[in-house]
N, CA, C and O atoms as a GROMACS GRO file, in nm:
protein
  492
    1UNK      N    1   4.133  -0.972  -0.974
    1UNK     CA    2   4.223  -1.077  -0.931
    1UNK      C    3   4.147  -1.183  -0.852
    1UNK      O    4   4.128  -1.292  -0.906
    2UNK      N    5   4.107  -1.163  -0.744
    2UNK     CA    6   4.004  -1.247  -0.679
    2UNK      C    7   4.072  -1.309  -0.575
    2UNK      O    8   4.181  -1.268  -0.536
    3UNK      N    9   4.005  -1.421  -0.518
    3UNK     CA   10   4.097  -1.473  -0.428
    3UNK      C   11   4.163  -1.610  -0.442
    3UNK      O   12   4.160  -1.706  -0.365
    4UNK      N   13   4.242  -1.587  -0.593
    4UNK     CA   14   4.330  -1.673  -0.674
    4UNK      C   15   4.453  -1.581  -0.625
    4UNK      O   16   4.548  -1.645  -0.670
    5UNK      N   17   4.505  -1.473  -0.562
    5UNK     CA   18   4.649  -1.471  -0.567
    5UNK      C   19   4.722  -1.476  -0.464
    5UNK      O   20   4.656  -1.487  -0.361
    6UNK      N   21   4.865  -1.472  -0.448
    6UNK     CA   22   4.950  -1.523  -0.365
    6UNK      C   23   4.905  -1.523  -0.209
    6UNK      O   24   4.909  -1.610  -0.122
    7UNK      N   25   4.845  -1.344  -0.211
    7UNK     CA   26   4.800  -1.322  -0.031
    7UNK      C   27   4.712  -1.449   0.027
    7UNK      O   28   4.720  -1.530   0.119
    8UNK      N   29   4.619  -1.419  -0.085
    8UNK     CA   30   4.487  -1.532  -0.002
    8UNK      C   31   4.546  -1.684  -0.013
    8UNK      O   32   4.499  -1.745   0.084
    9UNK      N   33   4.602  -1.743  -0.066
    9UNK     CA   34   4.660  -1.838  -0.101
    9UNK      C   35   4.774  -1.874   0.030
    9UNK      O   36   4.752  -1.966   0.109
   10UNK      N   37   4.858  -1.813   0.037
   10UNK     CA   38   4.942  -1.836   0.153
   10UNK      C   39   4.875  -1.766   0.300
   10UNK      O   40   4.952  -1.776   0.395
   11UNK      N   41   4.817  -1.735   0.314
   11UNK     CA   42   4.704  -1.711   0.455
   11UNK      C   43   4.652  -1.836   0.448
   11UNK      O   44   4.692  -1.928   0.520
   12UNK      N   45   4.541  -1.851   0.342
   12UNK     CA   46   4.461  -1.987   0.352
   12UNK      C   47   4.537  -2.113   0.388
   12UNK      O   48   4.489  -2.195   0.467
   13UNK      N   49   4.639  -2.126   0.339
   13UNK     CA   50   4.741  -2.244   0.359
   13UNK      C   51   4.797  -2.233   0.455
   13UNK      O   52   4.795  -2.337   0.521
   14UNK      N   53   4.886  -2.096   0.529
   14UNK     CA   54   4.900  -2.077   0.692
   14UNK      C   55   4.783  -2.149   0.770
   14UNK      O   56   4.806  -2.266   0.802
   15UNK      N   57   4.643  -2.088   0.810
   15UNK     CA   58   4.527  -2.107   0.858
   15UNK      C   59   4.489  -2.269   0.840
   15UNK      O   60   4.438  -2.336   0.930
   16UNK      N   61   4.531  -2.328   0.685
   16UNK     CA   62   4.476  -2.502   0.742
   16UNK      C   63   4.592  -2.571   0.826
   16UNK      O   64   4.580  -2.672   0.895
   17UNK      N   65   4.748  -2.469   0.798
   17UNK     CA   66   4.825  -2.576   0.901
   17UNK      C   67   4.843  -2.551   1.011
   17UNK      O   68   4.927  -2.604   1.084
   18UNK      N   69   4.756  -2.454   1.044
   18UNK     CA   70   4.703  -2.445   1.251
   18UNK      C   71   4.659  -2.520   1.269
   18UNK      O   72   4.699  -2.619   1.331
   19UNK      N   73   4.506  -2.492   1.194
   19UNK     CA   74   4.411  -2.630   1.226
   19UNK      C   75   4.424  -2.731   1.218
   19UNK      O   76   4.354  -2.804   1.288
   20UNK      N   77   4.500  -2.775   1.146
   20UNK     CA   78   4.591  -2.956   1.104
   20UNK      C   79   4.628  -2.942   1.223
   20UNK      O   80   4.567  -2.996   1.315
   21UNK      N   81   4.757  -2.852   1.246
   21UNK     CA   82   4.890  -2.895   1.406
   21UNK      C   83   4.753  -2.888   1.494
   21UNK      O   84   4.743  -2.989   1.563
   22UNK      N   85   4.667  -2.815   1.509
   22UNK     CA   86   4.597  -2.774   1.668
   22UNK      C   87   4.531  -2.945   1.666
   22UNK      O   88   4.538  -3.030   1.754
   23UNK      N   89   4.447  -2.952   1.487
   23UNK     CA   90   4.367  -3.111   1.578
   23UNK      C   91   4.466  -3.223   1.595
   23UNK      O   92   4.427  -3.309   1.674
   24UNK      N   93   4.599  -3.245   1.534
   24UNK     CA   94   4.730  -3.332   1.603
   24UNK      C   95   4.802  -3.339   1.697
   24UNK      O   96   4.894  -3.415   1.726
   25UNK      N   97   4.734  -3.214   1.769
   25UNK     CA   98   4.789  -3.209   1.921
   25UNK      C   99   4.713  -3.251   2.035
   25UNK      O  100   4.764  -3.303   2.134
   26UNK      N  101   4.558  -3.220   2.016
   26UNK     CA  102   4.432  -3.274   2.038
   26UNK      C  103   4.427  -3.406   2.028
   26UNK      O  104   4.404  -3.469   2.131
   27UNK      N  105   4.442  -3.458   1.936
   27UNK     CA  106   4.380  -3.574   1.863
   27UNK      C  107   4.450  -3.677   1.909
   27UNK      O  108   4.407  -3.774   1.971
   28UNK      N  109   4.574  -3.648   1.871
   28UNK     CA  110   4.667  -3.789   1.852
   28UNK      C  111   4.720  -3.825   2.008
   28UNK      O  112   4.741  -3.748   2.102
   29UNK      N  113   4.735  -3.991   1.998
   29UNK     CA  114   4.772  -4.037   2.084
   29UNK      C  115   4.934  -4.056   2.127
   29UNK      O  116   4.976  -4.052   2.242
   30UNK      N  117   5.020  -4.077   1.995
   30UNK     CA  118   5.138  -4.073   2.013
   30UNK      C  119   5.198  -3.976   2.035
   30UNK      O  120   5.143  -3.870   2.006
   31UNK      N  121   5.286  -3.975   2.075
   31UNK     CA  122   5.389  -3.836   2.159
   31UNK      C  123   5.464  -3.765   2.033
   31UNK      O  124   5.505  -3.650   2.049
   32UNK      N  125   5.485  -3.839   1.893
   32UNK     CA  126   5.556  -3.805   1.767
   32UNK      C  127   5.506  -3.727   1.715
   32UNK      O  128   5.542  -3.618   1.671
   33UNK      N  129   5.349  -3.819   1.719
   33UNK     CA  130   5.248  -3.761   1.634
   33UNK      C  131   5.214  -3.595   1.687
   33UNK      O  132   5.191  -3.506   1.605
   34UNK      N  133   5.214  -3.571   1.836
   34UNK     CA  134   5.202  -3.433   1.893
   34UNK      C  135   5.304  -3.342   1.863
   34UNK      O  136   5.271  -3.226   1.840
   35UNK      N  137   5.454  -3.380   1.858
   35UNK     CA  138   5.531  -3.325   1.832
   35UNK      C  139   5.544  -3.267   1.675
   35UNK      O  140   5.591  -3.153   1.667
   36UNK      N  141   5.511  -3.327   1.564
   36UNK     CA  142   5.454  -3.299   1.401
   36UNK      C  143   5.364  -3.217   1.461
   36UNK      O  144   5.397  -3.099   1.470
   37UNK      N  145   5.252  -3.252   1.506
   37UNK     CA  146   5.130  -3.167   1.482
   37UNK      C  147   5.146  -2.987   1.541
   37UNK      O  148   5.090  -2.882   1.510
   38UNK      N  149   5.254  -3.023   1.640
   38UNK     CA  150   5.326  -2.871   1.695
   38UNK      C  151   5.408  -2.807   1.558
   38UNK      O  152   5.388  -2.687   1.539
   39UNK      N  153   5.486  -2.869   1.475
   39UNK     CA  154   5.596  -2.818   1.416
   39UNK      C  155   5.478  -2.760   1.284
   39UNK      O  156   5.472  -2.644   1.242
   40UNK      N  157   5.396  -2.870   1.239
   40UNK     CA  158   5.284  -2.778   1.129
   40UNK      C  159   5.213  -2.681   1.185
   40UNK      O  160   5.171  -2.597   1.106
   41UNK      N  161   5.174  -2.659   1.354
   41UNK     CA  162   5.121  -2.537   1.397
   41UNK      C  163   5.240  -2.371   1.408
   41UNK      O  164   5.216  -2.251   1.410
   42UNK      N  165   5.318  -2.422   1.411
   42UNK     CA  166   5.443  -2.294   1.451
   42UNK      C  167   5.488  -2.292   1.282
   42UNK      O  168   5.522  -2.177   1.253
   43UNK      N  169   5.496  -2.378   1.173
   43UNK     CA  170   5.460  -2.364   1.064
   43UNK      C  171   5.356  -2.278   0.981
   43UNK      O  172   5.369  -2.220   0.873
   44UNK      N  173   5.264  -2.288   1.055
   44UNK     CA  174   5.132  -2.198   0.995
   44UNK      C  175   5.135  -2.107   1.041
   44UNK      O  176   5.118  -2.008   0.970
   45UNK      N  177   5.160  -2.088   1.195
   45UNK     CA  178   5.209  -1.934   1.212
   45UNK      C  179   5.270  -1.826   1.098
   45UNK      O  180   5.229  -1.716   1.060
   46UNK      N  181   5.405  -1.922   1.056
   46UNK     CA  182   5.509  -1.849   1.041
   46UNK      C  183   5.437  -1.791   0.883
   46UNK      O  184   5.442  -1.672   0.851
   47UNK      N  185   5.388  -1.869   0.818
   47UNK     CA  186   5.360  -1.834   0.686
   47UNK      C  187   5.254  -1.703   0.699
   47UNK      O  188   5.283  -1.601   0.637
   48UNK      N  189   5.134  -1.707   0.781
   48UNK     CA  190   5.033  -1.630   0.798
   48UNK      C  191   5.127  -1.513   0.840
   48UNK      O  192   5.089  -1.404   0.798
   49UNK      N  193   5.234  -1.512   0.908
   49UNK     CA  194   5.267  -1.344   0.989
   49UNK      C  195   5.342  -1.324   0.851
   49UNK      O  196   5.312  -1.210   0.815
   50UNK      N  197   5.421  -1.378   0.764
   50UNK     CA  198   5.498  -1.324   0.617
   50UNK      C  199   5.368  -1.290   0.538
   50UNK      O  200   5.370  -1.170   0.509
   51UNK      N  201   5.260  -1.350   0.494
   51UNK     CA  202   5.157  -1.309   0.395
   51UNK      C  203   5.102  -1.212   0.468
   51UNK      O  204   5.053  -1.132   0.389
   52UNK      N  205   5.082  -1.174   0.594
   52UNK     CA  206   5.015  -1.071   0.676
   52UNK      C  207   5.124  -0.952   0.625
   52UNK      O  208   5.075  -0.864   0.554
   53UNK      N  209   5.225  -0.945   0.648
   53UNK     CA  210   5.347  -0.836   0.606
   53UNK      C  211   5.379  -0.826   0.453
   53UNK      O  212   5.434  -0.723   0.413
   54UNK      N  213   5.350  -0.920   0.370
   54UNK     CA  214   5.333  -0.898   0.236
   54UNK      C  215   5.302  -0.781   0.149
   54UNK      O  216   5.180  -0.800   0.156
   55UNK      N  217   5.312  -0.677   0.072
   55UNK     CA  218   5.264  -0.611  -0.012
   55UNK      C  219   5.292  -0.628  -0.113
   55UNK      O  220   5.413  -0.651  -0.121
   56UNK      N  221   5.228  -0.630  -0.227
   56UNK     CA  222   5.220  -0.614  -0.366
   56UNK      C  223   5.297  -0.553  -0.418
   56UNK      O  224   5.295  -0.440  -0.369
   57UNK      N  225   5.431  -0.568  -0.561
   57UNK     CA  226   5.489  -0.514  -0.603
   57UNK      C  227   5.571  -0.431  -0.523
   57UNK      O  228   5.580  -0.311  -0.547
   58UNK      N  229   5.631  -0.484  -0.430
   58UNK     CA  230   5.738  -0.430  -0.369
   58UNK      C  231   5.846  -0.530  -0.323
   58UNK      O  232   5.820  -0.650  -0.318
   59UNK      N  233   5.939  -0.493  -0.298
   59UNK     CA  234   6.066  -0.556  -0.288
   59UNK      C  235   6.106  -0.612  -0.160
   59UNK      O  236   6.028  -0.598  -0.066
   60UNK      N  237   6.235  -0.685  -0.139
   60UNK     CA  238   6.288  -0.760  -0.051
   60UNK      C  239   6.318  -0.572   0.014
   60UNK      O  240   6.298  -0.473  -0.056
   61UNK      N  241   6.371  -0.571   0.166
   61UNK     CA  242   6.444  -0.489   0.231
   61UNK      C  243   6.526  -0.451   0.244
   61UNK      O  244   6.552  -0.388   0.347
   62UNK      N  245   6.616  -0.470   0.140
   62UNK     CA  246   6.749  -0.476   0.084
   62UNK      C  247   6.779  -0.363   0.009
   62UNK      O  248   6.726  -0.338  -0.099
   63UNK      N  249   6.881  -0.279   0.078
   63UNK     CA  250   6.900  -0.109   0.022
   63UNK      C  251   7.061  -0.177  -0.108
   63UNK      O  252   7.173  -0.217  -0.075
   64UNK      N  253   7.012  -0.166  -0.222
   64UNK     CA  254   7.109  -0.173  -0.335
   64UNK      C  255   7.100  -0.147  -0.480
   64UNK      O  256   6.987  -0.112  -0.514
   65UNK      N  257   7.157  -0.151  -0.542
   65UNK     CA  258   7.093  -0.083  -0.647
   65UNK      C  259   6.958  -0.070  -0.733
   65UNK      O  260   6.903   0.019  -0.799
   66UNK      N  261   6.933  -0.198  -0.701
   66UNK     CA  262   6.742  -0.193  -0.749
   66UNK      C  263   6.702  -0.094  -0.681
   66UNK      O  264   6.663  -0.002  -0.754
   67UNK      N  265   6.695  -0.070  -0.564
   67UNK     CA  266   6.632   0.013  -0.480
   67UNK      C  267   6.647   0.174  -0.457
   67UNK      O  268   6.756   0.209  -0.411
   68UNK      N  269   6.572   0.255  -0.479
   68UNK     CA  270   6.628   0.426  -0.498
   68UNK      C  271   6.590   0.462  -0.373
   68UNK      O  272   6.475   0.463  -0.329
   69UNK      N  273   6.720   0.501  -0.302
   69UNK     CA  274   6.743   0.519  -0.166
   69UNK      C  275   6.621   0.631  -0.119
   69UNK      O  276   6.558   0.644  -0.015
   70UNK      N  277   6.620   0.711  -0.256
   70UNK     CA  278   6.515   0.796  -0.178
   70UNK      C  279   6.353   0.765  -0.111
   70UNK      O  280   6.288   0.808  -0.016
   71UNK      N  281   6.337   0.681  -0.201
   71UNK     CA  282   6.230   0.626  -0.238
   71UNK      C  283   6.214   0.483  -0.172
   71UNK      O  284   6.126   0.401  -0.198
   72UNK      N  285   6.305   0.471  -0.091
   72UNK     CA  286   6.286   0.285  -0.081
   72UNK      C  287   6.148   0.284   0.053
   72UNK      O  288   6.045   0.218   0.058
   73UNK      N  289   6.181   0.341   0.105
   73UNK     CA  290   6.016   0.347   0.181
   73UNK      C  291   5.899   0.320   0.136
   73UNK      O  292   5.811   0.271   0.206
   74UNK      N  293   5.885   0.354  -0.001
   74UNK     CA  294   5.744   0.306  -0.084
   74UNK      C  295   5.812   0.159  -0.202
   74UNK      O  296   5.746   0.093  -0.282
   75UNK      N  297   5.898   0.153  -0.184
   75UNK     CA  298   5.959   0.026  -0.240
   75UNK      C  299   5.991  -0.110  -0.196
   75UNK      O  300   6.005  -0.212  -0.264
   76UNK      N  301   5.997  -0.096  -0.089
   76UNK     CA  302   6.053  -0.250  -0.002
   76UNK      C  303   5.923  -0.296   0.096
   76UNK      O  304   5.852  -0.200   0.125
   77UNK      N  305   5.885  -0.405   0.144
   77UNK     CA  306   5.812  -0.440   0.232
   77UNK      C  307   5.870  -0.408   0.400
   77UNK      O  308   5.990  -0.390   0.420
   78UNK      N  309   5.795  -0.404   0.485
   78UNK     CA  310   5.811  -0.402   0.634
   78UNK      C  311   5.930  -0.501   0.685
   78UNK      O  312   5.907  -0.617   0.720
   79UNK      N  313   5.986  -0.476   0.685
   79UNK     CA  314   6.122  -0.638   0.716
   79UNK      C  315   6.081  -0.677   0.914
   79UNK      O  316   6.129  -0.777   0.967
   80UNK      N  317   6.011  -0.601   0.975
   80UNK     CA  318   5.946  -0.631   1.078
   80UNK      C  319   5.868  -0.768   1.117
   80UNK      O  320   5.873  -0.834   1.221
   81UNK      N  321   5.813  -0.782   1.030
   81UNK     CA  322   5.761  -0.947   1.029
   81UNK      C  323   5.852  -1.035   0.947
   81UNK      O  324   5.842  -1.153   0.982
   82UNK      N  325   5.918  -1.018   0.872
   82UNK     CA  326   6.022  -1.115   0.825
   82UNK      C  327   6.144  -1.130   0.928
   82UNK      O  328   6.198  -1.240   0.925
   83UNK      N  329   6.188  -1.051   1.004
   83UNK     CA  330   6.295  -1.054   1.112
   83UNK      C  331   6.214  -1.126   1.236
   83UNK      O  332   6.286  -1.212   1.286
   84UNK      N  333   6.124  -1.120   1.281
   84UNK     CA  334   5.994  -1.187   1.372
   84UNK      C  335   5.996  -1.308   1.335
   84UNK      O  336   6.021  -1.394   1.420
   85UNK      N  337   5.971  -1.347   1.203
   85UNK     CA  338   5.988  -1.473   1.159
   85UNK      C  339   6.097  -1.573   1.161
   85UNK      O  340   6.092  -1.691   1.195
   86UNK      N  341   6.202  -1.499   1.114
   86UNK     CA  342   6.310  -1.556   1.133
   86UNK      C  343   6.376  -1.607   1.266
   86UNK      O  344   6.453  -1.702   1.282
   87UNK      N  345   6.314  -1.499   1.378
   87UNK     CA  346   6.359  -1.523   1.504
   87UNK      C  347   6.233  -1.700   1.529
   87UNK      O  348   6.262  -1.819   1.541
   88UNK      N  349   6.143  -1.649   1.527
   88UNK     CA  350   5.986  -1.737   1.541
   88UNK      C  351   6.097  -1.882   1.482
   88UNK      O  352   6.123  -1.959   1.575
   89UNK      N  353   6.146  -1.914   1.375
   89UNK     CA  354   6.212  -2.012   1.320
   89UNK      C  355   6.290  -2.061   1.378
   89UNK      O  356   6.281  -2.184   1.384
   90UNK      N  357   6.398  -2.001   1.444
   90UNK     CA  358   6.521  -2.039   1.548
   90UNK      C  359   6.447  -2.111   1.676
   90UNK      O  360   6.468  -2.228   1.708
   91UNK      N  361   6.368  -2.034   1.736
   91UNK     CA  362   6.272  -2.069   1.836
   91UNK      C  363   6.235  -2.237   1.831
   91UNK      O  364   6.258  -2.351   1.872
   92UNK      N  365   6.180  -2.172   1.769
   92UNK     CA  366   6.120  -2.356   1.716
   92UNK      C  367   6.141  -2.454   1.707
   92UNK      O  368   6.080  -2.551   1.752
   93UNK      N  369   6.241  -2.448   1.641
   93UNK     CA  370   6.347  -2.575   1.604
   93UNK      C  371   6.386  -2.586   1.729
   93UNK      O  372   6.363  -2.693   1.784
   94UNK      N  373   6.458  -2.476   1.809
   94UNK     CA  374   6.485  -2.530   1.955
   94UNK      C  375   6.384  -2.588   2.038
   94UNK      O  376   6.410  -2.680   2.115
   95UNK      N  377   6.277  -2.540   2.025
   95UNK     CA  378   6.181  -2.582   2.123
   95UNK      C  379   6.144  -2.758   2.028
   95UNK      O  380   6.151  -2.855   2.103
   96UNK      N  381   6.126  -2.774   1.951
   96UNK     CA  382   6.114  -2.930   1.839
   96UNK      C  383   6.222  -2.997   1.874
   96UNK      O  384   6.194  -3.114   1.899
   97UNK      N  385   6.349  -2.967   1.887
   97UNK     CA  386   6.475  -3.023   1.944
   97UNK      C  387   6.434  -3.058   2.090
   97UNK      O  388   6.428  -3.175   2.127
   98UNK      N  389   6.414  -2.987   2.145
   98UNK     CA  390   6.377  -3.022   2.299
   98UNK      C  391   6.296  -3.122   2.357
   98UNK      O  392   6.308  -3.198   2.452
   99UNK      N  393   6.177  -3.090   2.237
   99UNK     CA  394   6.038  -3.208   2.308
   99UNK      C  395   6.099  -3.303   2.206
   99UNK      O  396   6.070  -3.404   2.270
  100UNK      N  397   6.158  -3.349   2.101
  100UNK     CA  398   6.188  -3.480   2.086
  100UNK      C  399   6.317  -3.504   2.156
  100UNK      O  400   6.328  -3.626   2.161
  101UNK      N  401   6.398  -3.461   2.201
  101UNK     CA  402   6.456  -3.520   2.299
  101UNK      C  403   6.424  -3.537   2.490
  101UNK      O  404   6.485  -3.574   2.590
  102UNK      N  405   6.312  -3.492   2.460
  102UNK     CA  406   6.188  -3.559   2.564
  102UNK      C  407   6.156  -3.670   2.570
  102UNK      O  408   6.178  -3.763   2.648
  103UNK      N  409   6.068  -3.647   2.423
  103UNK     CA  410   6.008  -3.823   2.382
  103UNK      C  411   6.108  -3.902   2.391
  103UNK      O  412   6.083  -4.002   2.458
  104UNK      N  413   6.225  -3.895   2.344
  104UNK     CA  414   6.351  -4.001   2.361
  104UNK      C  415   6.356  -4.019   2.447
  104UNK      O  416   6.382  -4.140   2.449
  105UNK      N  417   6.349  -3.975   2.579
  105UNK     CA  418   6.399  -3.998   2.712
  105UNK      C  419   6.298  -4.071   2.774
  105UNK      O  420   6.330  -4.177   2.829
  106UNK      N  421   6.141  -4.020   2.777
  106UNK     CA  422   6.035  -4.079   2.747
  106UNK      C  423   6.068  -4.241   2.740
  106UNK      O  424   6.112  -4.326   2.818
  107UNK      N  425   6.033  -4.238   2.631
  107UNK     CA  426   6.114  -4.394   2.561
  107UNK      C  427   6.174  -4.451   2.591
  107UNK      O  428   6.152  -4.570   2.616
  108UNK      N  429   6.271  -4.396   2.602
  108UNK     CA  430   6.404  -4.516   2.745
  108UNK      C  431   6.335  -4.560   2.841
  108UNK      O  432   6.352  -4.678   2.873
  109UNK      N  433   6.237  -4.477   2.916
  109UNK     CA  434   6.192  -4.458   3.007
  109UNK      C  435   6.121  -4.585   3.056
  109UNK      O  436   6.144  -4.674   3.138
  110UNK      N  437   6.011  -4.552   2.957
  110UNK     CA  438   5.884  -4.641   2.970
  110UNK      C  439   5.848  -4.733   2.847
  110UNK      O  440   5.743  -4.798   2.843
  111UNK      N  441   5.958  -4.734   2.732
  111UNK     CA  442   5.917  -4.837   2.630
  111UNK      C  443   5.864  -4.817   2.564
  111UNK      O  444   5.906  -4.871   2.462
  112UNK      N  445   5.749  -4.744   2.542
  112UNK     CA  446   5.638  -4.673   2.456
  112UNK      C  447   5.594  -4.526   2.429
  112UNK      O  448   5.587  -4.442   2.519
  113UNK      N  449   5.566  -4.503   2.299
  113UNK     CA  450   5.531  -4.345   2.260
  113UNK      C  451   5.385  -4.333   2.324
  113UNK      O  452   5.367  -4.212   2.320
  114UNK      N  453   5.258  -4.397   2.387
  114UNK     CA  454   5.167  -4.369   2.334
  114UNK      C  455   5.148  -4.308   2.494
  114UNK      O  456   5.197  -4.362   2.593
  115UNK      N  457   5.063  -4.179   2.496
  115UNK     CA  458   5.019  -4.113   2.577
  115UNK      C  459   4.942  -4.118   2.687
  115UNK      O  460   4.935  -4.044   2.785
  116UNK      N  461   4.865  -4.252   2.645
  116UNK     CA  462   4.765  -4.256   2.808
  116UNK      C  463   4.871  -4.345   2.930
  116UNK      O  464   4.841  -4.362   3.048
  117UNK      N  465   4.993  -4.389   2.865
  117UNK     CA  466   5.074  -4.468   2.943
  117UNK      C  467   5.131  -4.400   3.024
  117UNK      O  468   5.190  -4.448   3.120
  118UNK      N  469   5.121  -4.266   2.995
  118UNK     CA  470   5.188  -4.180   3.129
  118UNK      C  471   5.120  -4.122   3.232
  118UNK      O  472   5.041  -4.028   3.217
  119UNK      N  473   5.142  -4.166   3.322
  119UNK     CA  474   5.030  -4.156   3.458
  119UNK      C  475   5.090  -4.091   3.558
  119UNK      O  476   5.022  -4.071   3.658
  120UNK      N  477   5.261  -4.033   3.555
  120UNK     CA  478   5.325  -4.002   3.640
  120UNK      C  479   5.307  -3.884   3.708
  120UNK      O  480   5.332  -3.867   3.828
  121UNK      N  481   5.247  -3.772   3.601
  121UNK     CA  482   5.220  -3.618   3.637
  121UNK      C  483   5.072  -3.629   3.617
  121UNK      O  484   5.050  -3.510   3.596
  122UNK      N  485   4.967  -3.681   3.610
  122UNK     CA  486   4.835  -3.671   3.641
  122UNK      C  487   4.852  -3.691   3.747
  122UNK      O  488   4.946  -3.750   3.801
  123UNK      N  489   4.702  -3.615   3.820
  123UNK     CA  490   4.630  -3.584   3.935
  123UNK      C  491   4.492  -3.630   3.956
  123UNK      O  492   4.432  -3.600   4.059
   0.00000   0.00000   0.00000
């Protein structure tokens, strides 16, 4: 198979959208632009902890008739990191809801997104 299939593929693609969000949080000057570069980092999280919990030829976690009750232990994946995830998702969005209604306030504030203009909490 090599490292053409789904695992390495969705890790690798988790892993560049850390490094994307981490250097847009770094990098960028606008307050928008930090806020994206957060939502593709908690993005890449989320994909890397599902391909991390991934196994091969096994099923959703879902006890029903596909699934032989006896047997579903060697049939279904870990639903441990998919429930993690899901929570990780709710999170997020609240916390993305929050800091752009920061920057908005921001904005009223002082007129401008761009970051070196805020001098209020430096030391």
């Amino acid at each position: 198979m090599g490292y053409f299939n789904i695992e390495y593929i969705s890790i690798v693609t988790g892993f560049l959208l850390i490094l994307i969000g981490i250097f847009a949080i770094l990098t960028q000057k606008n307050i928008i632009k930090i806020v994206i570069g957060f939502s593709l980092f908690d993005t890449g999280i989320h994909i890397v902890m599902v391909s991390i919990g991934y196994i091969r030829n096994r099923t959703a976690p879902i006890l029903d008739s596909a699934v032989d009750i006896e047997d579903a232990a060697n049939q279904i994946v870990d639903p441990v990191p998919q429930a993690l995830v899901l929570t990780a998702i709710v999170i997020g969005l609240g916390v993305t809801a929050l800091m752009l209604t920061y920057v908005l306030k921001l904005h009223k504030e002082k007129k401008t997104l761009e970051i070196q203009n805020f001098s209020d909490l430096k030391w």
